[in-house]
DRENGU-554663 format. One line per 2 residues: their letters; for each residue x, y negated, z negated of C-alpha. Coordinates in Angstrom, 1 decimal, m for minus. Each point is the difference from the previous one (the first is absolute). Example, Ala and Ser with C-alpha at 12.3 -4.5 7.8 and 13.67 -1.06 7.14 Angstrom:
BEGIN
as> 12.3/4.5/m7.8  1.4/m3.4/0.7 .
! end
This chain:
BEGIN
xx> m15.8/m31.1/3.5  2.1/3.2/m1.0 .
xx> 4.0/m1.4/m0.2  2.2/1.1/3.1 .
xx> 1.3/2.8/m2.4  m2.9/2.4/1.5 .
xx> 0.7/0.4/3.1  3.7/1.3/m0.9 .
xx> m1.0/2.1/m3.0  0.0/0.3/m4.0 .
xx> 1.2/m2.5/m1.9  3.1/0.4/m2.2 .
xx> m0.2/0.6/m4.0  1.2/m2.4/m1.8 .
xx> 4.3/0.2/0.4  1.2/1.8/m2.5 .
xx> m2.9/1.9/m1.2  m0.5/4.2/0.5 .
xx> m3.4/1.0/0.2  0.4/4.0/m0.6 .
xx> m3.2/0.7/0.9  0.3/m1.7/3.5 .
xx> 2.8/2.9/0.6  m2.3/2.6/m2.0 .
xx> m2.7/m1.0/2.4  2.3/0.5/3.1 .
xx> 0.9/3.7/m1.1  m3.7/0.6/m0.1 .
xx> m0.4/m1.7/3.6  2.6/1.9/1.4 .
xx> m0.1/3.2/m1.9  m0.8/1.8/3.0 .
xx> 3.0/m1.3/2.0  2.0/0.7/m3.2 .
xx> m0.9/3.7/0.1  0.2/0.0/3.2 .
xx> 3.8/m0.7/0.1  0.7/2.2/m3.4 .
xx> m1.7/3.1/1.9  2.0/m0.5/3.0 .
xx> 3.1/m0.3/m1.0  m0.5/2.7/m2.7 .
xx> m0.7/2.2/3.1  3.7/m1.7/2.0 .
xx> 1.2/1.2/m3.1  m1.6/3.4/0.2 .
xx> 0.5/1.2/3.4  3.7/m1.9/m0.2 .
xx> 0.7/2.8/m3.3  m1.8/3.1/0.5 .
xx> 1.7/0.0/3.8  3.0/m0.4/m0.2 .
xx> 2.2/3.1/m0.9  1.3/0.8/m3.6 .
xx> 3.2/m0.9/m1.0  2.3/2.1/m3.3 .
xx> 2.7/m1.8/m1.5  2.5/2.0/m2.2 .
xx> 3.0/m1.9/m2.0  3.0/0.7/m1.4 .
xx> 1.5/m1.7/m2.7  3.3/m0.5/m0.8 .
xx> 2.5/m1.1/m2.6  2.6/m2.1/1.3 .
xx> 3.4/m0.3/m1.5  2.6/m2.8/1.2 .
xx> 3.0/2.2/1.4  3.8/m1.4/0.4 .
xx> 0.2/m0.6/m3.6  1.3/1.5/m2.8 .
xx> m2.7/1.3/m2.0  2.2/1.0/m3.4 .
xx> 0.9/m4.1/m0.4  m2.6/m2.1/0.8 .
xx> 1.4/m2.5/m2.7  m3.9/m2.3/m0.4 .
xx> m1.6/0.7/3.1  m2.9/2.6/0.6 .
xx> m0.5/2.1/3.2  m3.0/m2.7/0.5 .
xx> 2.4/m2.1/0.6  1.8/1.1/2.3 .
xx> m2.5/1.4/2.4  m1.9/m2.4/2.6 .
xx> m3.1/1.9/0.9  m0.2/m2.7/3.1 .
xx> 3.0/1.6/1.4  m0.9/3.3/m0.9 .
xx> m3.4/m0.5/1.8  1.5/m1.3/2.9 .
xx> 2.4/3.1/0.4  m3.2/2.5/m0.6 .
xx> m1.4/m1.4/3.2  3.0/m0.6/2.0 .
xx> 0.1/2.0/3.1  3.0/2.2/m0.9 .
xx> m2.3/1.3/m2.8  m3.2/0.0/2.5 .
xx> 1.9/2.3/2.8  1.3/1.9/m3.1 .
xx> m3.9/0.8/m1.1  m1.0/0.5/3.9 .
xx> 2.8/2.5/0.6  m1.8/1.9/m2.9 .
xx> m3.4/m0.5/0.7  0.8/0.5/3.8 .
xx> m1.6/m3.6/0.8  1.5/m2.8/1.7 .
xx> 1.4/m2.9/m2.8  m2.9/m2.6/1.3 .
xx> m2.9/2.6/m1.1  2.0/0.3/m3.2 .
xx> 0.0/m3.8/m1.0  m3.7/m0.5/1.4 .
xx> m1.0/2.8/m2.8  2.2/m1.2/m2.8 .
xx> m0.3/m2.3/m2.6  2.7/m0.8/m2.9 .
xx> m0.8/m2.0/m3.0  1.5/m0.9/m3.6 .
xx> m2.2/m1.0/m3.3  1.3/m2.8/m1.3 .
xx> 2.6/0.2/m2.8  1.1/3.4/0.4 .
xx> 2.3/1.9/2.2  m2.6/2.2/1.4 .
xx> m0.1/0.4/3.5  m3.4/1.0/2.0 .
xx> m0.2/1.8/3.1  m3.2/0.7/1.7 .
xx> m0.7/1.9/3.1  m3.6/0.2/1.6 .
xx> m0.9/2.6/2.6  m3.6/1.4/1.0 .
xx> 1.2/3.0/m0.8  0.4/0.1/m4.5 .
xx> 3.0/2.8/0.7  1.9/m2.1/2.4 .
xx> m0.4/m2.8/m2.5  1.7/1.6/m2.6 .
xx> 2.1/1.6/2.3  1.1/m3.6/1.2 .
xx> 0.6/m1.6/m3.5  2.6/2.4/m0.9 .
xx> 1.5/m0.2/3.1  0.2/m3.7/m0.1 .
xx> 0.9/0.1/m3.5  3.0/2.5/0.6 .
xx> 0.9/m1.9/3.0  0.8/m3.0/m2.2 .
xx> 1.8/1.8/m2.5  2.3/1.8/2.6 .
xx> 0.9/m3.2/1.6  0.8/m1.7/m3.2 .
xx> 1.8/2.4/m1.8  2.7/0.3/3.6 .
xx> 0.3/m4.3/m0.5  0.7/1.1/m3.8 .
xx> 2.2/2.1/0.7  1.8/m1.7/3.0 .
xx> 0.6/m2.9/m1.9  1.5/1.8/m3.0 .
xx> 2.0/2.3/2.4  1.5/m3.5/1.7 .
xx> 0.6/m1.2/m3.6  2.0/2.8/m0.5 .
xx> 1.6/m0.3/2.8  0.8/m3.8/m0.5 .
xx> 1.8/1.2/m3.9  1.8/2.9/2.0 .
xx> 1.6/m2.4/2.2  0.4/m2.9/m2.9 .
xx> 1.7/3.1/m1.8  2.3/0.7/2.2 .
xx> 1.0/m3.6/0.5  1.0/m0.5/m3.7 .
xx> 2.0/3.3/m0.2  1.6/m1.4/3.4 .
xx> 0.8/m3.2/m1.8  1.3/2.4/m3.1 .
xx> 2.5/1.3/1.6  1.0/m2.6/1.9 .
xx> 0.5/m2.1/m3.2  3.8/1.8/m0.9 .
xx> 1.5/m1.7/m2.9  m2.3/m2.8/0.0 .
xx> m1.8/m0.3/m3.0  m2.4/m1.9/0.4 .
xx> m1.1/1.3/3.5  m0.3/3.0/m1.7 .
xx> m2.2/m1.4/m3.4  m2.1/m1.4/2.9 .
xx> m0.7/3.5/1.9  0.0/1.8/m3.3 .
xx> m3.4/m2.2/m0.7  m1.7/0.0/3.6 .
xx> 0.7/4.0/m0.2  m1.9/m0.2/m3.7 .
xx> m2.9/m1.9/1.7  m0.4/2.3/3.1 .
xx> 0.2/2.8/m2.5  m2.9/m1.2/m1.8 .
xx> m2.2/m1.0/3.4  0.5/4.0/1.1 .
xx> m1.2/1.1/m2.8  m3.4/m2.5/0.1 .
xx> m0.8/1.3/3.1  m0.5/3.4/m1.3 .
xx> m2.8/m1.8/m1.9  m1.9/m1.3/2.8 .
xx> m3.8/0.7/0.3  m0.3/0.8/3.9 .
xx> m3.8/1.6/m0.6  m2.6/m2.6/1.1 .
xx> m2.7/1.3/m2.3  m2.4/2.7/m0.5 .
xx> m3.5/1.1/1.2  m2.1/m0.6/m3.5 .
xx> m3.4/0.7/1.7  0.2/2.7/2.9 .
xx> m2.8/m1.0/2.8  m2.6/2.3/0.2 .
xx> m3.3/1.3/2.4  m2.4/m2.6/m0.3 .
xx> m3.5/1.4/m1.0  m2.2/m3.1/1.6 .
xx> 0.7/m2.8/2.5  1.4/m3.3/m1.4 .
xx> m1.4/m2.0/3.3  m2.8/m1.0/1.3 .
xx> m1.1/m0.6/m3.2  m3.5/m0.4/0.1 .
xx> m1.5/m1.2/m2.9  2.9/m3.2/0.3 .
xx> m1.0/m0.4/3.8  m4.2/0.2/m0.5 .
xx> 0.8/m2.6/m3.2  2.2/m2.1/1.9 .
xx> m2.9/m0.1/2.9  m2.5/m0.9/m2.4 .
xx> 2.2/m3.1/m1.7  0.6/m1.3/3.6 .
xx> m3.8/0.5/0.9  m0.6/m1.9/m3.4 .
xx> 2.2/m2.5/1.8  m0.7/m0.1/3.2 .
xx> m3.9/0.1/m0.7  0.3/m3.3/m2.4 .
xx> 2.4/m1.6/2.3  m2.6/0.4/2.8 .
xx> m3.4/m1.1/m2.3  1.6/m2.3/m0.9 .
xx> 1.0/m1.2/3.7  m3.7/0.8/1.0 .
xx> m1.5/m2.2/m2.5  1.7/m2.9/0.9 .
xx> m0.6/0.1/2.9  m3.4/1.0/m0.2 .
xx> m2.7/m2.6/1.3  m2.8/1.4/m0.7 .
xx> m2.6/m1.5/m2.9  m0.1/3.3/m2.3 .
xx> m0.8/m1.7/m3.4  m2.4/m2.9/m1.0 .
xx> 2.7/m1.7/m0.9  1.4/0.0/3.8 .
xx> m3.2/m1.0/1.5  m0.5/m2.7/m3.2 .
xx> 3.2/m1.5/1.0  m0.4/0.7/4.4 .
xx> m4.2/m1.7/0.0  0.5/m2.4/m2.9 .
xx> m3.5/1.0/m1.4  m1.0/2.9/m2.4 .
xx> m0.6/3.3/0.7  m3.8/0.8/m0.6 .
xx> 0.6/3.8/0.1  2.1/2.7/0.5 .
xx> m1.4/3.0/1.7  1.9/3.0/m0.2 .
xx> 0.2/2.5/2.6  m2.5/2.9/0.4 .
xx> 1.1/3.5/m1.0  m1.2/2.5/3.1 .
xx> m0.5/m3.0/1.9  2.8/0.6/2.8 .
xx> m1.4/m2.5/2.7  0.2/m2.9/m1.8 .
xx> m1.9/m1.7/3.5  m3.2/1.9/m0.5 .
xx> m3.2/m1.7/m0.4  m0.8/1.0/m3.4 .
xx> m1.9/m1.1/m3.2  2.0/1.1/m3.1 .
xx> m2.3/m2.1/m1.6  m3.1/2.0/1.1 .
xx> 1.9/3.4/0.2  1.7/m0.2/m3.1 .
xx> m1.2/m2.8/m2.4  2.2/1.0/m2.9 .
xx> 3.4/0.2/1.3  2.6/m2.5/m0.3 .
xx> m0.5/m1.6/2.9  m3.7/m0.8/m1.0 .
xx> 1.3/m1.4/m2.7  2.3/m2.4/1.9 .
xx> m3.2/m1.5/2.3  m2.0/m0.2/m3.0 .
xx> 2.8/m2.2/m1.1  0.0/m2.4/2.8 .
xx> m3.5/m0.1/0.1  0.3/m1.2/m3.8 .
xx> 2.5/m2.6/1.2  m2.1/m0.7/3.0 .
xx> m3.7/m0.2/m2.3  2.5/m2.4/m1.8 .
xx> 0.7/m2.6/2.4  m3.4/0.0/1.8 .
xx> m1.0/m1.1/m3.9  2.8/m2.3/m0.8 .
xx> 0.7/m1.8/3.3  m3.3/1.2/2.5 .
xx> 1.6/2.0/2.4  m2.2/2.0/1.9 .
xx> 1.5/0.7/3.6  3.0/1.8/m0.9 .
xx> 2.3/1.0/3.6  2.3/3.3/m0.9 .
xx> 2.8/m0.1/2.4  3.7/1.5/0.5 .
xx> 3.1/m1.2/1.0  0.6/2.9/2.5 .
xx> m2.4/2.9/1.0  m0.1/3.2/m1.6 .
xx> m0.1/m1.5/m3.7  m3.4/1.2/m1.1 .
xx> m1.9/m3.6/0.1  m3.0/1.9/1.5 .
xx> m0.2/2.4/m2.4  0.5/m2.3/m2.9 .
xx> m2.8/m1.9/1.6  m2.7/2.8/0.0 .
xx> 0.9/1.5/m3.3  m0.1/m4.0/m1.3 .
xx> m3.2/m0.4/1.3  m1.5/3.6/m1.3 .
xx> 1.3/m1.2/m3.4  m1.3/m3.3/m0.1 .
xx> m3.3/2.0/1.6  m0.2/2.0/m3.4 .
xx> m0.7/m2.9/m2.0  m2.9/m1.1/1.7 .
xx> 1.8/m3.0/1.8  m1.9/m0.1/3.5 .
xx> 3.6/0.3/2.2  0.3/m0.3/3.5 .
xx> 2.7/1.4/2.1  1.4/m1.5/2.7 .
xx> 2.4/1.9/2.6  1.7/m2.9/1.8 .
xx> 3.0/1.7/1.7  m1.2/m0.3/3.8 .
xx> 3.3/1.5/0.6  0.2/3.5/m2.0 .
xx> m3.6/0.2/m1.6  0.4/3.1/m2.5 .
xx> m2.6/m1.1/m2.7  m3.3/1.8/1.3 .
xx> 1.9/3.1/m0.3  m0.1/m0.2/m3.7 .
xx> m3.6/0.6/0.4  m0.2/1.6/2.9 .
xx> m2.2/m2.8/1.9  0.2/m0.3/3.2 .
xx> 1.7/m2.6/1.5  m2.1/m0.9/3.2 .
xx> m1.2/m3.7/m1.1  1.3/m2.5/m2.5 .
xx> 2.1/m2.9/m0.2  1.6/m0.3/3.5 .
xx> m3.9/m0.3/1.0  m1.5/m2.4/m2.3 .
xx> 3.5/m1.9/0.8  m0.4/0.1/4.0 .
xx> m3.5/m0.1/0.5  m1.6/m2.6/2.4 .
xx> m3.6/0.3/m1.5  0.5/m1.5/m3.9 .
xx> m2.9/1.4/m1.0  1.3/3.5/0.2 .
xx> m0.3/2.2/m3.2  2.1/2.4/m0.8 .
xx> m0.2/0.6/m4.0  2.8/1.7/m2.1 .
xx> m0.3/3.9/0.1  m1.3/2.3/m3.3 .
xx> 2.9/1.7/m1.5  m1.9/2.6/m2.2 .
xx> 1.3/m1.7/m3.2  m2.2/m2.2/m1.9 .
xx> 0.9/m3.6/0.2  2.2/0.2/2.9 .
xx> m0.2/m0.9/3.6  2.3/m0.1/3.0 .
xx> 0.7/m1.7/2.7  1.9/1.6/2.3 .
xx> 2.7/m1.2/2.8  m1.9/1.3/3.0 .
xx> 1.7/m0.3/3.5  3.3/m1.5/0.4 .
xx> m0.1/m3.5/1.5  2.4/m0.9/2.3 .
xx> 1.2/m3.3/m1.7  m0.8/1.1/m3.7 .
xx> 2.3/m3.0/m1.5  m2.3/m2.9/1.8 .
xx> m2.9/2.0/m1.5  1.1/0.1/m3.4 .
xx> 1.1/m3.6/0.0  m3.9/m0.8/1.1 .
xx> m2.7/m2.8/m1.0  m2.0/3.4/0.1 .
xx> 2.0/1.9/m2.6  0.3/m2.5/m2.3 .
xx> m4.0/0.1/0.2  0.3/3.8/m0.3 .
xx> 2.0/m0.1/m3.8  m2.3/m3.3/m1.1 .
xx> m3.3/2.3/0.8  1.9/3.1/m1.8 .
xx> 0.8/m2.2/m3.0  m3.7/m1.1/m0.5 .
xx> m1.3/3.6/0.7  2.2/1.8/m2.7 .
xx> 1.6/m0.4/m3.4  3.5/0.5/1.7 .
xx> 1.2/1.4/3.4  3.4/1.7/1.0 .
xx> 1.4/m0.3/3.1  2.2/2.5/1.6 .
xx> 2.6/m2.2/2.3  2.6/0.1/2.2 .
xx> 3.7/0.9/m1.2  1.6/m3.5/m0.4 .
xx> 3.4/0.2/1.7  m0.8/1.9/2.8 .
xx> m3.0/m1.7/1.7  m1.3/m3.9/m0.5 .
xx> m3.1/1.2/m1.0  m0.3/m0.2/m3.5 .
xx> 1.8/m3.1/m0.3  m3.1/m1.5/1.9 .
xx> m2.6/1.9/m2.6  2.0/m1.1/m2.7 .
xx> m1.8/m3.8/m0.4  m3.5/1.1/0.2 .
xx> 0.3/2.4/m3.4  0.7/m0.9/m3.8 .
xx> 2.7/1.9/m0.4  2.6/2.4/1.1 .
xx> 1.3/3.4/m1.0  3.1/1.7/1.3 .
xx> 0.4/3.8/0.3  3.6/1.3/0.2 .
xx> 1.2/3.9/0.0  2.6/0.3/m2.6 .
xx> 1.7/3.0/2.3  0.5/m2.0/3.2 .
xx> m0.6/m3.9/m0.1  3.0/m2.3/0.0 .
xx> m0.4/m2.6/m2.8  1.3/m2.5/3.1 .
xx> m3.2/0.4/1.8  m1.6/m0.7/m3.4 .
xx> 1.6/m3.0/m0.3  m0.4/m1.0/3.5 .
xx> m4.0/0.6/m0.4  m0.2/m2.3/m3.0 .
xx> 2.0/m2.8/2.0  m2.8/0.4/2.9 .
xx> m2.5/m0.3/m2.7  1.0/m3.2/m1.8 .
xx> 0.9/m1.1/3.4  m3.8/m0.1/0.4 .
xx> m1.2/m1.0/m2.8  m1.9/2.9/m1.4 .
xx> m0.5/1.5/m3.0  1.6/2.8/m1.3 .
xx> m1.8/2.0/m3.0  3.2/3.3/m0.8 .
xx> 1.0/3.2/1.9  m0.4/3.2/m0.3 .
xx> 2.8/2.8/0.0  m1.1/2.7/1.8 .
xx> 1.2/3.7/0.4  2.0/m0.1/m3.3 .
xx> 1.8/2.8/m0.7  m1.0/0.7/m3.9 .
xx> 3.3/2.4/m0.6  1.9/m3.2/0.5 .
xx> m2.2/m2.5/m2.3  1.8/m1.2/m2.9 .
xx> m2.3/1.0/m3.8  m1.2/m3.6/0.5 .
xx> m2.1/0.5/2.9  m1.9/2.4/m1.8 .
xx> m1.2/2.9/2.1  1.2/2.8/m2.4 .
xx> m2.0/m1.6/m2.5  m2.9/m0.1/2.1 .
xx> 0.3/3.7/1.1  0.2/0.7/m3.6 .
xx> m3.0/m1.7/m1.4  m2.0/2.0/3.5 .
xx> 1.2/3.0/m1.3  m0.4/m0.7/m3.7 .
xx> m3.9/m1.2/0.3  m2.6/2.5/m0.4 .
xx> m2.5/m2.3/0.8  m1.5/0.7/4.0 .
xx> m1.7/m2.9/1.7  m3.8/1.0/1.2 .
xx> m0.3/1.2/3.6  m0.5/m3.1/1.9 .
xx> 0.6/m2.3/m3.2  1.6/m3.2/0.2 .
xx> 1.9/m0.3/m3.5  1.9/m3.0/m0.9 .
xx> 2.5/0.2/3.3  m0.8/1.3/2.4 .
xx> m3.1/3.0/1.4  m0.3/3.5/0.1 .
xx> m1.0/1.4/3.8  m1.4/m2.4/1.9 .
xx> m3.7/m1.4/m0.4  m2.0/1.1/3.3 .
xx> m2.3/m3.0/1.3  m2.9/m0.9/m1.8 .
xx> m2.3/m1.8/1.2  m1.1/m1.3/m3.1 .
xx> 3.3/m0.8/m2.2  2.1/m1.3/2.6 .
xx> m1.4/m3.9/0.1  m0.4/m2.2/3.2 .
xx> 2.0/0.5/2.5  2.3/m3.0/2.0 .
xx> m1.6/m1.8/2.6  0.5/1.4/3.3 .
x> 2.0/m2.4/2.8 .
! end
């Protein structure tokens, strides 16, 4: 019995461990919903750049001297020193310096700060103004206004502060000659004024050494030739990292938490049995519900291959253990269990095995459509007849070795029929009649059909579509079966997607050696596995035919 684990999904790898071909294996799973997301939001990025309008920035630069100070005696100190480009950044976007710029530019001071942008390198006392516009001449227009704007506003604080210092000495000045005269006869007084007017000397003549120009313009702003924003190839490469993000964040968020049983491994771990075969889906085959015979239509292809594979495994079990009633069933419907059932049989056909087929889904019968038969009489008859000694016998299928029985009319209560004294007499008579017989059933989980088939054959084989069945209904269908009693011989993985398949697998190889091999098998031929086009009835080579009921 498969461990509770099923039914809620893959196990864990072992703690610790990083398996990078589990995450290689996603990105091929998911590479559509990766490119997906990278092309989209390469196009956001796109229409979000190419519409909006272009923007030209100009800058000035300037040199920027500390003013107040006496630039002849520095003593150890550099102008570096003394300037705080901080401050001086602050004062460039200060609103006096804004309605300054506006009243030049004829703009109001908000527009003005919205277009500018002020910046210092590191280390330096270089100052960067930059001014962006639609228009390149307004932008160099506005970074010299800007730019001039700042220089007027700090040379009037230089000079208003030197002019107050001035003022300040003038009046300290005055004091002292105040105090001089003042002083008479007194010595001392006068020693004392004689020094203060010495000092104030010396501060009026400083002054006439103080820098009160702010700086200079090194680099004038000029008419830029091309737009600095959007810049497009930064806003299609930022799209593309982000789609490259977004597209692994969501595979990611897919696969886990993805149900389905897409790998042998998945539906290994979901039945708790091995997979017989793998059968990869059809190129040009869009309706993936059609009654159709690759096996007859296209012998060679890949998907051939995979029946010929489980009728190896099947040959292999009838040998080993004596199974010869073998019911192919689903867990829900639309998995492909009839059509692994008639391309099983046609393959165990081709080896000259006398194979009977056997639709027994009274509910959706679809299996005489693979041979276009038609589906008057069959099973529901020889299940509800009154008269026992009715006959109806299996129906020629046109390929040598191979006869069908088909569903016929619904019933009304097909599960009591199924679960009959009668069709327990019907497999026993197909068993003696043929070397091994394949029943098409019911889908497990949906109707209690099967499950009443089930104890009358040797063994069981589940069909699950890689693209849409949850491995919890896998699980569930093996619990049914063990619940039962009956015997489970693998599963098949149907509708694989080959793109996806890691080099294990082996369908590139396979493709390879088709394409690689001169040598043609004879029209009609059967070869080692499999046949050419199919055999039409002979009369002669087909051997005896089953008993008729």
């Amino acid at each position: 019995m498969p461990p509770e684990s099923y039914l809620t999904g893959r196990t864990e790898t072992a703690e610790g461990t990083i398996d990078l071909r589990a995450y290689l294996q996603v990105f091929r799973n998911q590479k559509k919903t990766i490119a997906l997301c990278v092309v989209g939001m390469v196009a956001l990025a796109a229409l979000y750049s190419f519409t909006r309008t272009p923007t030209y920035s100009s800058k000035a630069t300037i040199l920027v001297q500390p003013t107040g100070v006496d630039t002849a005696d520095l003593g150890s100190n550099s102008l570096a020193d003394l300037v705080s480009l901080d401050t001086e950044q602050q004062i460039a976007t200060s609103t006096q310096v804004e309605q300054a710029a506006g009243r030049l530019l004829d703009l109001d001071p908000a527009t003005v700060q919205r277009k500018t942008a002020v910046s210092f390198p590191t280390d330096s006392q270089i100052l960067e103004i930059t001014y962006s516009d639609t228009d390149p001449d307004e932008a160099a227009r506005g970074a010299k206004a800007v730019s001039e704007a700042y220089l007027t506003n700090r040379t009037a604080l230089a000079e208003a502060q030197k002019e107050e210092r001035v003022n300040q000495v003038q009046e300290t000045f005055k004091t002292v000659i105040q105090d001089l005269e003042n002083a008479g006869n007194d010595q001392e007084a006068i020693d004392q004024a004689t020094l203060r007017l010495e000092e104030e000397v010396q501060n009026i003549s400083s002054l006439s050494s103080v820098n009160t120009i702010p700086g200079s313009i090194l680099g004038a702003p000029v008419v830029p030739e091309s737009p600095s924003s959007p810049n497009h190839k930064l806003n299609l490469l930022a799209g593309l990292f982000l789609g490259l993000f977004l597209g692994i964040g969501v595979a990611f968020l897919r696969e886990r938490t993805d149900e389905r049983a897409r790998t042998r491994e998945d539906l290994e771990e979901a039945f708790a049995a091995p997979v017989l075969a793998i059968v990869p889906r059809t190129p040009g085959w869009g309706d993936k519900r059609a009654a159709r015979l690759i096996t007859v239509a296209d012998p060679q292809s890949p998907s051939s291959e995979a029946y010929r594979s489980l009728r190896t495994a099947v040959l292999a079990m009838s040998g080993r253990q004596g199974v010869k009633t073998v019911l192919v069933t689903s867990a829900l419907a639309g998995e492909g269990k009839s059509t692994t059932a008639a391309n099983l049989a046609v393959s165990l056909a081709s080896t000259g095995k006398r194979v009977v087929l056997v639709s027994a889904d009274l509910r959706r019968p679809r299996l005489h459509q693979f041979f276009g038969l038609p589906n008057s009489r069959g099973l529901s008859d020889i299940l509800t007849a009154d008269d026992e000694t009715i006959r109806i016998g299996p129906r020629d299928t046109g390929i040598e070795n191979l006869w069908v029985f088909v569903s016929g009319p619904i019933p009304e209560r097909p599960a009591e029929l199924l679960q009959s004294r009668r069709m327990q007499d019907f497999i026993d008579e197909c068993r003696k009649v043929s070397d091994i017989t394949i029943i098409d059933g019911p889908p497990m989980l949906a109707v209690a059909d099967c499950l009443a088939i089930a104890p009358y054959v040797d063994g069981i084989v589940l069909v699950a579509d890689s693209q849409s069945t949850p491995r919890g209904a896998i699980a569930q269908s093996r619990l049914e079966l063990d619940r039962i009693g009956a015997t489970v011989l693998g599963a098949v993985l149907n509708n694989f997607d080959p793109s996806k398949a890691p080099s294990s697998y082996g369908y590139q190889s396979y493709e390879m050696y088709e394409q690689a091999s001169d040598v043609k098998p004879p029209p009609g031929g059967n070869g080692s596995g499999g046949f050419g086009a199919p055999a039409k009835p002979s009369r002669s080579g087909r051997g005896a035919r089953p008993k008729r009921r």
